[in-house]
N, C-alpha and C positions, 0 to 999 in steps of 0.2 A: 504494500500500500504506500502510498506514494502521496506526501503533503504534510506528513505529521507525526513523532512517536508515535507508538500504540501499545498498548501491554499485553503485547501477543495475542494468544488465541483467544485470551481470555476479555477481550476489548471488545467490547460493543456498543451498537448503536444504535438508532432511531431513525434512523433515514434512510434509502437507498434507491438510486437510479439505474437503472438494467436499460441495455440498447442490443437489440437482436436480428438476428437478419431476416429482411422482409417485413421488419414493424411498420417500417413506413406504407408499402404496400395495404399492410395488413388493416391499419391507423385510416389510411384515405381519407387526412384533413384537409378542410379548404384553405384557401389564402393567395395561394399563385392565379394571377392572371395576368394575358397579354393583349395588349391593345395595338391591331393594326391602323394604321390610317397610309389609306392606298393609294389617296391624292399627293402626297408628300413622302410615300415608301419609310413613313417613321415607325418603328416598331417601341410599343412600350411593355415593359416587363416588369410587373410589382410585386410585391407581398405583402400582405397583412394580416399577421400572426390570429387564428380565430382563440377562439377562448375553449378553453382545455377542459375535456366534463373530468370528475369523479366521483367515486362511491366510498361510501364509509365500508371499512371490515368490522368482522364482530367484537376483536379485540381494541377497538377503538381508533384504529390506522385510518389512513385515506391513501388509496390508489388514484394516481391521474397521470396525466399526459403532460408529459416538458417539451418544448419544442426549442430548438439552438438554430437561429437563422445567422448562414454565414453568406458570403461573395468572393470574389476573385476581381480584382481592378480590370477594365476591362484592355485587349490590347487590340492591333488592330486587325487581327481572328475573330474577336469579339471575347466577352465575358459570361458569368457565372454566378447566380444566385441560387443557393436553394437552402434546406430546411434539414437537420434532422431531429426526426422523433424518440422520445426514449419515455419505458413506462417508468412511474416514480412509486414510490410505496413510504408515507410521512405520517412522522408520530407516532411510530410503532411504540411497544415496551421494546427497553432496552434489548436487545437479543445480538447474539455472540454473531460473528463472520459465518461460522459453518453453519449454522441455523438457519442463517438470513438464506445459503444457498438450496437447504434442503428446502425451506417452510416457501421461499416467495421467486429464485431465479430457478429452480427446476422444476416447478410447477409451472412459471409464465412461459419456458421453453418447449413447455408437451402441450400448452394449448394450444402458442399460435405454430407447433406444424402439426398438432390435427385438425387446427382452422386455414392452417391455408394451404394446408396440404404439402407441406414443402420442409426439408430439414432447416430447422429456425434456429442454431445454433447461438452462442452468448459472444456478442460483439465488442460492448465493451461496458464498464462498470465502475460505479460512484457509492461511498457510501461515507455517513457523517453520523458522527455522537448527537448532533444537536442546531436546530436554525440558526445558535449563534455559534457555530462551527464550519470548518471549514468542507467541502466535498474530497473525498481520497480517492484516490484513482488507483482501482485493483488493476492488479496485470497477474496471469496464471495461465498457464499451459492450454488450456478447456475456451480458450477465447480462439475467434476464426475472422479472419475478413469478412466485410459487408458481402451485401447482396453483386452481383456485378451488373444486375440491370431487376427492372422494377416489372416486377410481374403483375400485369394487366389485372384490374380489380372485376372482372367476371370472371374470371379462374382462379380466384380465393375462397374456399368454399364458405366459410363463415366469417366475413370481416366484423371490424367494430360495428358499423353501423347494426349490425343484426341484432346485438347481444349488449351494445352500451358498456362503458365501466360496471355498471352494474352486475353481469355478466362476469368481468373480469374480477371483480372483487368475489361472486359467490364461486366462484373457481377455485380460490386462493382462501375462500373458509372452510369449502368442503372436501378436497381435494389431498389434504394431509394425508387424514388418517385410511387414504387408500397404498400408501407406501409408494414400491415400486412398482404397480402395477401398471399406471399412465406411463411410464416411460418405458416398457416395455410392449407397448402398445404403438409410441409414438415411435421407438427408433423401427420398428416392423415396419409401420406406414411409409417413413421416409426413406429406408436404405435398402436395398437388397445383396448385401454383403452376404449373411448368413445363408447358408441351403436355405430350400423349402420345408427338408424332415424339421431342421433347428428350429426355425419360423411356426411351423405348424405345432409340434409341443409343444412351443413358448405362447402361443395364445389360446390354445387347448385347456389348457391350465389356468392361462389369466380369464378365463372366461368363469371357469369354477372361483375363483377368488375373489373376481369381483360382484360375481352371483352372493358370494354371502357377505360381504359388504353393502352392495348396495339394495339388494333385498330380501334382508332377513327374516322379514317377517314369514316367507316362505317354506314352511313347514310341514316333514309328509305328516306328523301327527303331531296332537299338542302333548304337552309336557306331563299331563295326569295320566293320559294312553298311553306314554311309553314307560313311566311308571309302574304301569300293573303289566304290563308285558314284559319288562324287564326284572318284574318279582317274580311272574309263575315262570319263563325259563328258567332262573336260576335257582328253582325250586324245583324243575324236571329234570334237570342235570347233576342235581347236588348227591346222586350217588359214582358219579363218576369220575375219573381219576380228576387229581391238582392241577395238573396240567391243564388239561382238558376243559374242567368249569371254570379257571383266568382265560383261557382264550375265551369263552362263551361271553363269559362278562365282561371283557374287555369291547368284546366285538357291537357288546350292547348299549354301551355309551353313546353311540350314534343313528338311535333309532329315529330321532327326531330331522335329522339329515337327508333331504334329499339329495334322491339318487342322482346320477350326472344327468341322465337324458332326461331328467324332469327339469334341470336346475338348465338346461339348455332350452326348454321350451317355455320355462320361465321368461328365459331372456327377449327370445324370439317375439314372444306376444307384448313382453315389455317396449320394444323400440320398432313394434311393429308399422306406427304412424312416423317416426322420427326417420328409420332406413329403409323405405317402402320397396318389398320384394325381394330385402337383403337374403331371406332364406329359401325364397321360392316358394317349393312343396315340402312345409316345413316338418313334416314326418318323416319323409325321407330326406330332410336336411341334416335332422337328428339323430340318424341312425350313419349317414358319413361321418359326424362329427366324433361323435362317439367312436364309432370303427378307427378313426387316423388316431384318437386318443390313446385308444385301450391297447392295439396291436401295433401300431404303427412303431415302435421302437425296437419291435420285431426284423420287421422290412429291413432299417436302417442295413441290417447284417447283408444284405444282397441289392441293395440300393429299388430303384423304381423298376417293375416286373417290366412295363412296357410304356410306352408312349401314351399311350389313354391312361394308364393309372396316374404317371406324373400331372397332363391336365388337368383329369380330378385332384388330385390335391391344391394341385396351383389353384384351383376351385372354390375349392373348401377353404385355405388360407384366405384368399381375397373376401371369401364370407364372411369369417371371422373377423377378420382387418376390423370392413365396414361395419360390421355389427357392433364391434368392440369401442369405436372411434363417435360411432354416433351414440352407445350409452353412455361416455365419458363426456364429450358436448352435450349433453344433455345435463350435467352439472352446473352449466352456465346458468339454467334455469331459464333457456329458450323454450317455445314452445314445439313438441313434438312433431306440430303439424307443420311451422314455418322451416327447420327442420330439417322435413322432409322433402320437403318442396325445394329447398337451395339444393340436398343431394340429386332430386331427379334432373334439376339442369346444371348437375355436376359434371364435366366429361370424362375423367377417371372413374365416378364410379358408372357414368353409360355404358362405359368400357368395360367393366368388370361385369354390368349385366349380360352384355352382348356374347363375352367371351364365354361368361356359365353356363348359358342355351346352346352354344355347339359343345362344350367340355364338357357338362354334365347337365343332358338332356332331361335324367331320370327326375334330377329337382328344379329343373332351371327350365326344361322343356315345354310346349305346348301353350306357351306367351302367356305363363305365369309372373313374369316377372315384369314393373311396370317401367316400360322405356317410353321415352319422352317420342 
């Protein structure tokens, strides 16, 4: 950190500035405009900073928007004005360096690349004890150069405008206590470094995870049923070996758990309006899912049987993906149906529908799925 002592890790702050790539894209504030006048060939080019929204967090912070308007003199090439944006997070409780990265910069890095669909890696970084303190300037390995050009704002799948600071702040309240699961969701979306088998485990899993976090209330029985069910087995087993009645009863702690294929069709019917068609013929969406789960670590030992099995899975992952990207945007606390409507005139995910209907007909087939 750079500006000031600090008392190691143990330093903290109240403020912090985060700039990431694609914010601005993402951000799509006004303020530039240019005025021709054609009788005279004068070109005019101005700015004027609009006013920045934010939203209170639960712990008393405020999220907003900074904007740093710079120029270049002009020469006689001509010059350069422009803007950049960076999210702000002020008046936090004081909270340590590592904290601020777990609780507010790696949570704003998995929103906006599952809102703009784009790896939104951490650009650069500010952070300060206090209003009458000065801004520090982090530098760390985990930082990347900017965007190299500004991607067109109908090919962002969820900008600000959708979802408001409001949006950004319920992200960053409820978003914690899901761990690592969003960023494992987010680096799938954005990178195809890893196989398909590794990709496909990794959200096979995060799909069960974030099933019982986000909704627990999903129970195969209540808690007084599994109760007397887990007294009369260990009362029908209690002549049989030690062994034997600790596995039983061990095995019985999770009667209240749903099964996977349940906890998969939970999901399904959950972000049924938000990822419209993401599952197709969702019975037998559930029965691939389930299948790449349960054996598929199997396979890994002889890799893909054939050319259609690999499709299928590249299938099923892209399901996942999208299923998994729009329960997580839907933290925002957008509504399901607006949603869904920004994914259907999404072009990645048109493409993902399009490709499911020839790769896997069985769930995808018979214009199940809705393309625009």
């Amino acid at each position: 950190m750079l500006g000031a002592h600090v008392d190691g890790t143990k330093a903290q702050f109240t403020r912090i500035r985060v700039r990431l790539r694609h914010l601005d894209a993402w951000a799509a504030l006004a303020g530039f405009a240019l005025t021709p006048d054609q009788s005279t060939g004068k070109l005019t080019l101005t700015f004027e900073k609009p006013d920045a929204p934010f939203a209170p967090l639960a712990n008393g912070a405020r999220v907003t928007l900074s904007q740093e308007a710079g120029w270049s003199w002009p020469t006689v090439c001509g010059g350069q004005l422009e803007r950049q944006v960076s999210i702000e997070v002020l008046d936090m409780p004081p909270t340590t360096y590592r904290d601020l990265d777990r609780s507010i910069v790696k949570p704003l890095m998995n929103l906006l690349t599952l809102a703009v669909d784009a790896e939104c890696p951490l650009v650069a970084e500010m952070v300060s004890v206090g209003p009458e303190h000065p801004w520090l300037t982090v530098h760390h390995a985990a930082q990347q150069n900017p965007a190299a050009e500004i991607i067109p704002l109908p090919r962002i799948l969820l900008p600000l405008s959708e979802t408001g600071m409001e949006g950004v702040a319920a992200w960053l309240d409820s978003i914690g206590r899901l761990g690592p699961l969003p960023s494992v969701v987010a680096r799938v979306a954005s990178s195809s470094d890893d196989t398909v088998e590794a990709q496909l485990l990794e959200l096979s899993s995060v799909a069960e995870g974030l099933h019982r976090l986000l909704l627990p209330h999903r129970q195969r029985m209540t808690k007084e049923q599994a109760s007397e069910a887990r007294r009369k087995a260990v009362e029908a087993v209690k002549d049989l070996a030690e062994d034997v009645r600790n596995a039983v009863e061990a095995a019985l702690h999770h009667l209240t758990d749903q099964s996977y294929p349940r906890r998969l069709l939970d999901l399904a019917e959950h972000v049924k309006h938000a990822v419209p068609g993401v599952t197709g013929n969702t019975a037998e969406w559930k029965k691939r899912v389930t299948s790449a789960r349960n054996d598929f670590a199997h396979k890994l030992e002889h890799g893909f049987l054939d050319e259609a099995t690999a499709e299928e899975s590249v299938a099923v992952l892209l399901s996942l993906r999208w299923l998994l990207t729009g329960l997580l945007l839907l933290q925002t606390g957008i509504d399901p149906a607006v949603l869904g409507d920004r994914l259907i005139g999404h072009e990645s995910y048109q493409l993902f529908l399009t490709q499911a209907q020839a790769w896997l007909p069985a769930v995808y087939g018979n214009n199940q799925s809705p393309i625009a």
